[in-house]
C-alpha positions as CSV (number, residue, x, y, z in Angstrom):
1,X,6.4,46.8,20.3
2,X,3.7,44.3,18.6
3,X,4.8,41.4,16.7
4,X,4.8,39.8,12.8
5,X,2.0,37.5,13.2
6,X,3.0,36.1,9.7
7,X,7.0,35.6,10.2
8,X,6.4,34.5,13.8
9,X,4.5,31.3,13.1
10,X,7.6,30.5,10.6
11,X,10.7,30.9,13.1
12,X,12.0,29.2,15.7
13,X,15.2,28.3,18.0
14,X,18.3,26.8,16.4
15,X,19.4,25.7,19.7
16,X,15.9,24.2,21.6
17,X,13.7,24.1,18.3
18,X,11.1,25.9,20.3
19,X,9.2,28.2,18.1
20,X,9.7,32.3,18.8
21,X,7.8,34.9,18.4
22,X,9.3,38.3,16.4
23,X,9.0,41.9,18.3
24,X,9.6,44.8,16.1
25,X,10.1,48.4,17.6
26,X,7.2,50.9,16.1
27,X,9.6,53.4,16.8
28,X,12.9,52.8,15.7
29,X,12.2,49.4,13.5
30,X,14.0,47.0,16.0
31,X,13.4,43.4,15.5
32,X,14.0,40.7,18.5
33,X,13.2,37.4,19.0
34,X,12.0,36.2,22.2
35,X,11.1,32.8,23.5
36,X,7.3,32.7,24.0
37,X,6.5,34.1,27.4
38,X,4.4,31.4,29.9
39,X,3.8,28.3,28.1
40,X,6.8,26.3,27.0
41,X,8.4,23.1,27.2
42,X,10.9,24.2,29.2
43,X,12.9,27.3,30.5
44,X,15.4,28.5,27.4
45,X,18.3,29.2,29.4
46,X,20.2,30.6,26.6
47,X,19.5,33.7,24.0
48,X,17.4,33.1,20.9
49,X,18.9,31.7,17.7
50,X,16.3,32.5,15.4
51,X,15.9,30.2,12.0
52,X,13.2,28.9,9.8
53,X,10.9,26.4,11.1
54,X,12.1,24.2,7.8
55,X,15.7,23.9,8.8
56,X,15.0,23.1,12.4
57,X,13.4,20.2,14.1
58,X,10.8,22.3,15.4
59,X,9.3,21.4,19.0
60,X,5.8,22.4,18.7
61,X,3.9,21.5,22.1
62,X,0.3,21.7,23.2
63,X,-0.5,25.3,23.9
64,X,-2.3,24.6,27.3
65,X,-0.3,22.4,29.0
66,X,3.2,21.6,27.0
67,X,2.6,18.3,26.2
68,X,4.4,17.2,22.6
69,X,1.4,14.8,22.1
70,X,-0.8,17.2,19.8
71,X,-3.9,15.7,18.7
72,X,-5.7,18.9,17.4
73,X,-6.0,22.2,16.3
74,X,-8.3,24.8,16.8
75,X,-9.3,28.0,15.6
76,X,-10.2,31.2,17.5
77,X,-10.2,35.1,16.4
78,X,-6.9,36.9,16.4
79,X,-5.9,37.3,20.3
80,X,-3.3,39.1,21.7
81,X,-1.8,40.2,24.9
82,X,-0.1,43.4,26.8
83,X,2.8,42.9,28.7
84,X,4.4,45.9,30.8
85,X,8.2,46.0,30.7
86,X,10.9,48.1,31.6
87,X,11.2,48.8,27.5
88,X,8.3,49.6,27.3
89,X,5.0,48.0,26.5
90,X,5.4,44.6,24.6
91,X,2.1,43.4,22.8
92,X,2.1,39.9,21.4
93,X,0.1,38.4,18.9
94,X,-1.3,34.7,19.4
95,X,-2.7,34.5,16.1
96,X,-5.9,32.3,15.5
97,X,-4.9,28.6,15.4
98,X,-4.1,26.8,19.0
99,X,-2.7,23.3,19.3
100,X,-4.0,21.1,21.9
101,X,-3.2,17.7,23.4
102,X,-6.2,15.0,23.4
103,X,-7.1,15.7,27.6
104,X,-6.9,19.7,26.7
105,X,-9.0,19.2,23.5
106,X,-12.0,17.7,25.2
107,X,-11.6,20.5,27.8
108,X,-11.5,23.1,25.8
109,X,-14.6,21.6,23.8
110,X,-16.6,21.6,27.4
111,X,-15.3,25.0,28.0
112,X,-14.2,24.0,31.0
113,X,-11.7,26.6,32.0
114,X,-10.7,25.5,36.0
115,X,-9.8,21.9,34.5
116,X,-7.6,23.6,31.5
117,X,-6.0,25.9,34.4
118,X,-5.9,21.9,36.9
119,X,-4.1,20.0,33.7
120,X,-1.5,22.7,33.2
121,X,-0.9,22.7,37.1
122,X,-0.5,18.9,37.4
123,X,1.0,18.4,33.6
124,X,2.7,21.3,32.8
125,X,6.4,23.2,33.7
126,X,6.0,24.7,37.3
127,X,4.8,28.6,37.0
128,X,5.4,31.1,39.4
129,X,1.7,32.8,40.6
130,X,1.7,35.6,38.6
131,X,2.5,33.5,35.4
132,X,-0.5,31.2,36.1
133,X,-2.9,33.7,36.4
134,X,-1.4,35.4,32.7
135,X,-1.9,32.4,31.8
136,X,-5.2,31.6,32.8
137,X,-6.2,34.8,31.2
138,X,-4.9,33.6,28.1
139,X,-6.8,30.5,28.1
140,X,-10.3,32.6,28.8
141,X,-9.7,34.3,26.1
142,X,-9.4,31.1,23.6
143,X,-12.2,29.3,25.1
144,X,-14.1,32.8,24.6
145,X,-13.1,33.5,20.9
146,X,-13.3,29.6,19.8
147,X,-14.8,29.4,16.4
148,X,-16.4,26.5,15.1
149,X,-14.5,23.5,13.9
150,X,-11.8,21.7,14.8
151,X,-8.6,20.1,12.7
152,X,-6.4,17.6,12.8
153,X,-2.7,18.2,14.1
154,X,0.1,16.9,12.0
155,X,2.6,19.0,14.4
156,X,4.1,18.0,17.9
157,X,5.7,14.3,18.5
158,X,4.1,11.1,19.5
159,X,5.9,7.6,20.1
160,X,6.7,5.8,16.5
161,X,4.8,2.2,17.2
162,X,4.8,0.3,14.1
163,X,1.1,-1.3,13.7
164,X,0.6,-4.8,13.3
165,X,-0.4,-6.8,10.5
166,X,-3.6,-8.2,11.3
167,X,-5.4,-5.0,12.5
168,X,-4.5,-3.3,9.4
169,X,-8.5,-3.6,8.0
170,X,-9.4,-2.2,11.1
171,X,-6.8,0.7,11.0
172,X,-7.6,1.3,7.5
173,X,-11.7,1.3,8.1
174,X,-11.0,3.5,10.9
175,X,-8.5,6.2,8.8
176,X,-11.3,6.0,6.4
177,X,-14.1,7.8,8.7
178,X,-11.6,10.3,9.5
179,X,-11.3,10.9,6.3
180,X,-14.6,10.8,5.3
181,X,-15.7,12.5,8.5
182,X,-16.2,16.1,9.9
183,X,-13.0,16.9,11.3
184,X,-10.5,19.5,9.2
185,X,-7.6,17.4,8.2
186,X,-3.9,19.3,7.8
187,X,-1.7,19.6,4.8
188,X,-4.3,20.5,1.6
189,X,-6.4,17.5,2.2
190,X,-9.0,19.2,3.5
191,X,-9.8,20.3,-0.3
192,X,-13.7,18.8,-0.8
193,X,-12.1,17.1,-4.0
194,X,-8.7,15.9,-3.0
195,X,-10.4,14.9,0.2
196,X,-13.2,13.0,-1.0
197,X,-11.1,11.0,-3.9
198,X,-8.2,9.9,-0.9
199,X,-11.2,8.8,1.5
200,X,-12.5,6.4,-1.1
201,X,-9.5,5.2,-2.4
202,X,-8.6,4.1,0.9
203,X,-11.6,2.2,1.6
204,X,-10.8,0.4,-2.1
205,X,-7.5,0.2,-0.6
206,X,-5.1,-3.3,-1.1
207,X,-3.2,-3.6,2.0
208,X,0.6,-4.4,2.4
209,X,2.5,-5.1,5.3
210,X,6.6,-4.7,4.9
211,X,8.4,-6.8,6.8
212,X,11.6,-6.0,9.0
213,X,14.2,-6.9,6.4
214,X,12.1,-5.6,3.7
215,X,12.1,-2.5,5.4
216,X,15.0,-2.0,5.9
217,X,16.7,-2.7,2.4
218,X,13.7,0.0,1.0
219,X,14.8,2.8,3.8
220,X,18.6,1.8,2.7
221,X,18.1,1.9,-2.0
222,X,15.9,5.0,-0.8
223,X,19.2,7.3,-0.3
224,X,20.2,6.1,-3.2
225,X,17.1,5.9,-5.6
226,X,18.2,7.8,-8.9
227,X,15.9,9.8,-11.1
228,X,12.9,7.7,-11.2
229,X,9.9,8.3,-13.6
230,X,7.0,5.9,-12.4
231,X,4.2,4.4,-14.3
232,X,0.9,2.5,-13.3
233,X,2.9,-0.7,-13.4
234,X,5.3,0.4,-10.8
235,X,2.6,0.3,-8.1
236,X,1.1,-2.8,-6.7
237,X,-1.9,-1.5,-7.3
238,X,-3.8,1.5,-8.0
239,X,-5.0,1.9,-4.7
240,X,-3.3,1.2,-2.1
241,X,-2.4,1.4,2.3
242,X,0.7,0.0,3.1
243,X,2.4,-0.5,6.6
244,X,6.2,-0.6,7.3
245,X,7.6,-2.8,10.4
246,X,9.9,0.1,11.3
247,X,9.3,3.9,11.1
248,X,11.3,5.1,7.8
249,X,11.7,8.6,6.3
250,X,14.1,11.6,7.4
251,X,12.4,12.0,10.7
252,X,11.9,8.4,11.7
253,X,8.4,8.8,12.2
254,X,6.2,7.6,9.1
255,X,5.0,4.4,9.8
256,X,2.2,4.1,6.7
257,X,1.2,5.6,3.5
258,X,-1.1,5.2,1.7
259,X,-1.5,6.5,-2.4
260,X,-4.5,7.1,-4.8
261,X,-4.3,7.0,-8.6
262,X,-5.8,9.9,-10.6
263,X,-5.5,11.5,-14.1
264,X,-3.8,14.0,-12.9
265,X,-0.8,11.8,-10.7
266,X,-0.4,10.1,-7.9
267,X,-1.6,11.1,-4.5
268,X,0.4,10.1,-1.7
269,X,0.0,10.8,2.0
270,X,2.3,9.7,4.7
271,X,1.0,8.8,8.0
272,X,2.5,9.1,12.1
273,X,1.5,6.7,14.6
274,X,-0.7,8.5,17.6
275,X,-2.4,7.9,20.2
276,X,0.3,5.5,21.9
277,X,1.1,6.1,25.9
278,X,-2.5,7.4,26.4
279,X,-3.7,6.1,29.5
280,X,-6.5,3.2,28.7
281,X,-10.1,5.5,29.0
282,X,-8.2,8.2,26.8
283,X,-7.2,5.9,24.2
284,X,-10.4,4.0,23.7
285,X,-12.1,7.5,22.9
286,X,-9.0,8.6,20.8
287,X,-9.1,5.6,18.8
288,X,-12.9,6.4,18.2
289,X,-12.3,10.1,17.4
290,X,-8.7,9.3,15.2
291,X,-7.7,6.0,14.7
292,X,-4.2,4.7,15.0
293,X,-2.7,7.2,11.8
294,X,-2.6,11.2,11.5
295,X,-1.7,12.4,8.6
296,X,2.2,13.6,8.5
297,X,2.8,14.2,4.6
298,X,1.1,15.0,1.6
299,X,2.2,14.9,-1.9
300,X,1.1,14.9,-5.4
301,X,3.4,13.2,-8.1
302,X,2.2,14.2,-11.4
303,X,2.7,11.9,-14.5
304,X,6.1,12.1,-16.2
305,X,8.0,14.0,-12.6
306,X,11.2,12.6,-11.8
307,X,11.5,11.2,-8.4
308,X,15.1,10.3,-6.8
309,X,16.6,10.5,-3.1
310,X,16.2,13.9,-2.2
311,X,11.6,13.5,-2.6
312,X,9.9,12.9,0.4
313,X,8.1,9.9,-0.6
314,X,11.5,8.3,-2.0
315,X,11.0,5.7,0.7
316,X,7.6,4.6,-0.7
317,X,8.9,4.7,-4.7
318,X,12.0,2.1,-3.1
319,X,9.6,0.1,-1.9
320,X,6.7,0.1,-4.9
321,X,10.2,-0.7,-7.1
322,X,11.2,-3.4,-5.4
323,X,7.8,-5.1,-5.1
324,X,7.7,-4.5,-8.5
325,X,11.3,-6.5,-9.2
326,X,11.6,-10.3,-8.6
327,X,13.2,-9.6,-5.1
328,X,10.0,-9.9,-3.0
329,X,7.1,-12.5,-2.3
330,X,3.5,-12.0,-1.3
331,X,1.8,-14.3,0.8
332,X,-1.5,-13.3,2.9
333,X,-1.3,-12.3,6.7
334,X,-4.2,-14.3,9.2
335,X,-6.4,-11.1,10.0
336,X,-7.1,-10.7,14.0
337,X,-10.1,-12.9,14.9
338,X,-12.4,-10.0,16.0
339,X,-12.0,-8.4,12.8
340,X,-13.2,-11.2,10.4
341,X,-16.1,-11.8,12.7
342,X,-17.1,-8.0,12.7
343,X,-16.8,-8.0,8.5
344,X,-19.0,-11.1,8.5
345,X,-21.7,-9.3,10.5
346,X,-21.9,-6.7,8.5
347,X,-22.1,-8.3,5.5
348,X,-18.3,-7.6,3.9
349,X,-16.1,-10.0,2.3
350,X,-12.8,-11.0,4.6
351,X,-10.6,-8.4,4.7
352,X,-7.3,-9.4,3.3
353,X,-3.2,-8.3,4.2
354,X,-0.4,-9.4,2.0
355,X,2.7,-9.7,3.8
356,X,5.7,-8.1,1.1
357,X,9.5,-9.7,2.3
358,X,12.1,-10.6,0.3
359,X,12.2,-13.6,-1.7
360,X,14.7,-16.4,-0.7
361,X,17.7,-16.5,-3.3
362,X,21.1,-17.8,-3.6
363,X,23.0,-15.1,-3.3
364,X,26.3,-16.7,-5.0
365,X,26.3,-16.5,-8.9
366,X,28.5,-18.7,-11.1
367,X,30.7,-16.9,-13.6
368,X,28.4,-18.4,-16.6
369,X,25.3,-16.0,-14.8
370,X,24.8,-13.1,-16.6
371,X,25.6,-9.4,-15.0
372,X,27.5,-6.9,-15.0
373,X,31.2,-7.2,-14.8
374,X,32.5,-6.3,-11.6
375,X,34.8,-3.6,-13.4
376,X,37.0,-2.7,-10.0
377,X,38.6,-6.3,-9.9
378,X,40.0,-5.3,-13.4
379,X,39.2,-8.7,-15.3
380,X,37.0,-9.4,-18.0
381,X,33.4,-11.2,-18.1
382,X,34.9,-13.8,-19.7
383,X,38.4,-14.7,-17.3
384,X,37.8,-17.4,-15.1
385,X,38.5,-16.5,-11.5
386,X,39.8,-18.5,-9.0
387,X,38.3,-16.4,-6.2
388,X,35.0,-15.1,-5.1
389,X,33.9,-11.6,-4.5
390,X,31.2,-9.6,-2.3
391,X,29.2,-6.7,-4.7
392,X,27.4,-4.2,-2.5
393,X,24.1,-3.4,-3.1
394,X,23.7,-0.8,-5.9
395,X,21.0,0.6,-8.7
396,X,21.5,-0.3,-12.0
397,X,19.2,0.9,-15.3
398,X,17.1,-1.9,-16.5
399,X,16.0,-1.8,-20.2
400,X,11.9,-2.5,-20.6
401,X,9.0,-1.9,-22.7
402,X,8.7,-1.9,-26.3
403,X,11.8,-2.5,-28.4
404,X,13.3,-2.8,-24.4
405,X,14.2,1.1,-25.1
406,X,12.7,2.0,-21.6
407,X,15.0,2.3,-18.7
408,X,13.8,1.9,-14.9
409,X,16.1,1.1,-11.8
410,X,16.7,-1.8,-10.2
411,X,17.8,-2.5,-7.5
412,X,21.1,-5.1,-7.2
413,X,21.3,-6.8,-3.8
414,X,24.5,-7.2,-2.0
415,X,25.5,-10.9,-3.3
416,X,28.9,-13.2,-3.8
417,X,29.7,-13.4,-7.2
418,X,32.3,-15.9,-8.9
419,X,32.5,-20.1,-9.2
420,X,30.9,-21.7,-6.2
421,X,33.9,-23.4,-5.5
422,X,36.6,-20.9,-5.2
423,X,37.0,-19.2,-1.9
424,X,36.0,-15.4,-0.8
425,X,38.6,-13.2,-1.5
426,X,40.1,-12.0,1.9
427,X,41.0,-8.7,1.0
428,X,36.7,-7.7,0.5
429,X,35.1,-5.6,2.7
430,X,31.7,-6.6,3.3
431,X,28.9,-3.9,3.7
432,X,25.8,-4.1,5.3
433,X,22.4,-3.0,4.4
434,X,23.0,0.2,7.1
435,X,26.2,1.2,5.4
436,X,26.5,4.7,3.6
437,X,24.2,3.9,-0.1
438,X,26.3,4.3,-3.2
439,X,26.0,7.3,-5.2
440,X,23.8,7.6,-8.1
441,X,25.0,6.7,-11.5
């Protein structure tokens, strides 16, 4: 039997999310799906339910010790490896690229085979004795086919830890050397072009921090966000790094993203937190080698593309549309001590973070406010009511530009309409911010 190299890497359990390798039978055209044999996070304990890697949450792991922390990737020539069975000889193909944890990467870069073999002793699932020594074979072979180069990972699963407002200069210094730097980066940014315009446009880069309530009102008109066509003046600015205080997107893991402007779009790349639960020598290197962001998503948004709810950066377009509406204030962030003084030696102006949270407002609106009539309650603008009523938050098209025959969306909050004097209508049900969005008009 020997196995798809190319279908392999894309398949993966329905049931554990654990990726599996594909057999096929040279001689009658059989095709299985196995767990990988040795390495893995855990023992299966059920039968393969092969699906693409896209429709499962896949659980990629270190290859050398298990660990879901992957920092790196690295590259070898193709390896495989004979097994003797009852049915016969199985041969599996490894393929070329091997993720690694940060402990196994700097082993693997010392070529230091007995620790690899001590970390997946001491770290890894318990192997019986003639597993360890497959797998020690294994890992002889990597650390003897290793080529030259190593990459960034944007696969396994670290701890989501928002990052703090005043080290965002540092954080965004420190995410420019990796980009500028030696190390292959994941996702098509390691194109000399693509790569070279997002280094520099984060080191031009404005900073934002969203706060908590900001945050979560973006993540919320996100689900909602209708067809959306941006322009230069839906972005706070053409460059820009911005921090949310909660992880957002489908996978609750993005906690930054930063975007470039170009003449060909808009280049936007989502960023993970890593490094977090690192013991304190390992994470002082780690922060040298990566930072505090890896990247996670990468996207480019030409001019004129729609954008709604079902994009992967429909988090980010919320969020540059409501900065861009009269919902939100900006007002500067004190930057950690330590960082002003080390801009100052070197010669740089003070580096500068605008906190973005919503603007205090009076959410109650007389019947003489303009608006749209609340159409469900089946009276006209003009009745006077002698109640008040709760409208939940919903997009509405908002005519702009010349002659005002532009439309963009804006986003209504969830406010009390009707005469300040009347009371709430008890029959209202009031919706939060985490309720199920509204469907698009």
């Amino acid at each position: 039997m020997v196995t798809n190299p190319d279908t392999a890497a894309r398949l993966a359990c329905r049931i554990c999310g654990v990726p599996l390798n594909r057999y096929v039978d040279l001689d009658t055209g059989q095709v299985r799906y196995l767990h990988p044999a040795g390495v893995v996070a855990e023992p299966a304990g059920h039968r393969p339910d092969p699906a693409p890697v896209d429709e499962v949450d896949a659980r990629h792991v270190c290859d050398f010790c298990s660990d879901e922390r992957v920092a790196y990737t690295f590259h070898t020539t193709p390896i495989s490896a004979v097994t003797d069975t009852p049915h016969g000889q199985l041969i599996e193909h490894y393929g070329t690229d091997w993720s690694a944890c940060f402990p196994c990467a700097a082993l693997l870069q010392a070529r230091d085979l007995p620790g690899l073999h001590q970390r997946l002793r001491r770290a890894g699932p318990p192997l019986d004795p003639i597993a360890a020594s497959a797998v020690q074979v294994m890992q002889q072979a990597v650390l003897q086919s290793l080529l030259p180069g190593v990459t960034v990972a944007n696969l396994g699963r670290w701890p989501a830890v928002p990052l703090p407002a005043p080290i965002l200069p540092k954080v965004r210094d420190r995410l420019a050397s990796l980009l500028a730097g030696p190390l292959g980066l994941p996702l098509g940014l390691d194109v000399p072009a693509v790569r070279g315009a997002v280094a520099d446009s984060v080191t031009a880069a404005r900073l934002f921090w969203i706060d908590p309530q900001f945050t979560e009102l973006a993540e919320y008109a996100a689900g909602s966000l209708p067809a959306t066509h941006l322009t230069a003046a839906d972005l706070p600015a053409p460059h820009g790094l911005l921090a949310w205080a909660q992880p957002v997107g489908p996978r609750a893991d993005l906690v930054a993203a930063s975007w470039t402007s170009g003449p060909h779009g808009m280049r936007v790349v989502g960023y993970r937190s890593v490094g977090a639960g690192l013991p304190a020598g390992d994470l002082q290197r780690f922060r040298e080698q990566l930072g505090w962001l890896g990247p996670r998503t990468h996207a480019l948004l030409p001019p004129g593309e729609p954008l709604d709810a079902g994009s992967p950066v429909a988090v980010l377009v919320a969020t540059w549309l409501l900065i861009a509406q009269r919902l939100t204030e900006t007002i500067p962030v004190p930057v950690d001590k330590a960082i002003r003084k080390a801009y100052q030696r070197s010669g740089r102006p003070a580096p500068e973070v605008r906190l973005v949270r919503i603007r205090g407002a009076n959410t109650a609106r007389s019947t003489g406010e303009a608006g749209p009539p609340n159409l469900s309650e089946g009276d006209g603008p003009a009745r006077q009511r002698d109640y008040r009523w709760w409208v939940k938050a919903h997009w509405r098209r908002q005519p702009y530009g010349p002659g005002r025959a532009l439309r963009r969306p804006l986003l209504v909050l969830p406010q009390l309409r009707g005469p300040d004097d009347k009371p709430i209508k008890a029959s209202t049900v009031v919706r939060m911010l985490a309720a199920a969005p509204p469907p698009p008009d």
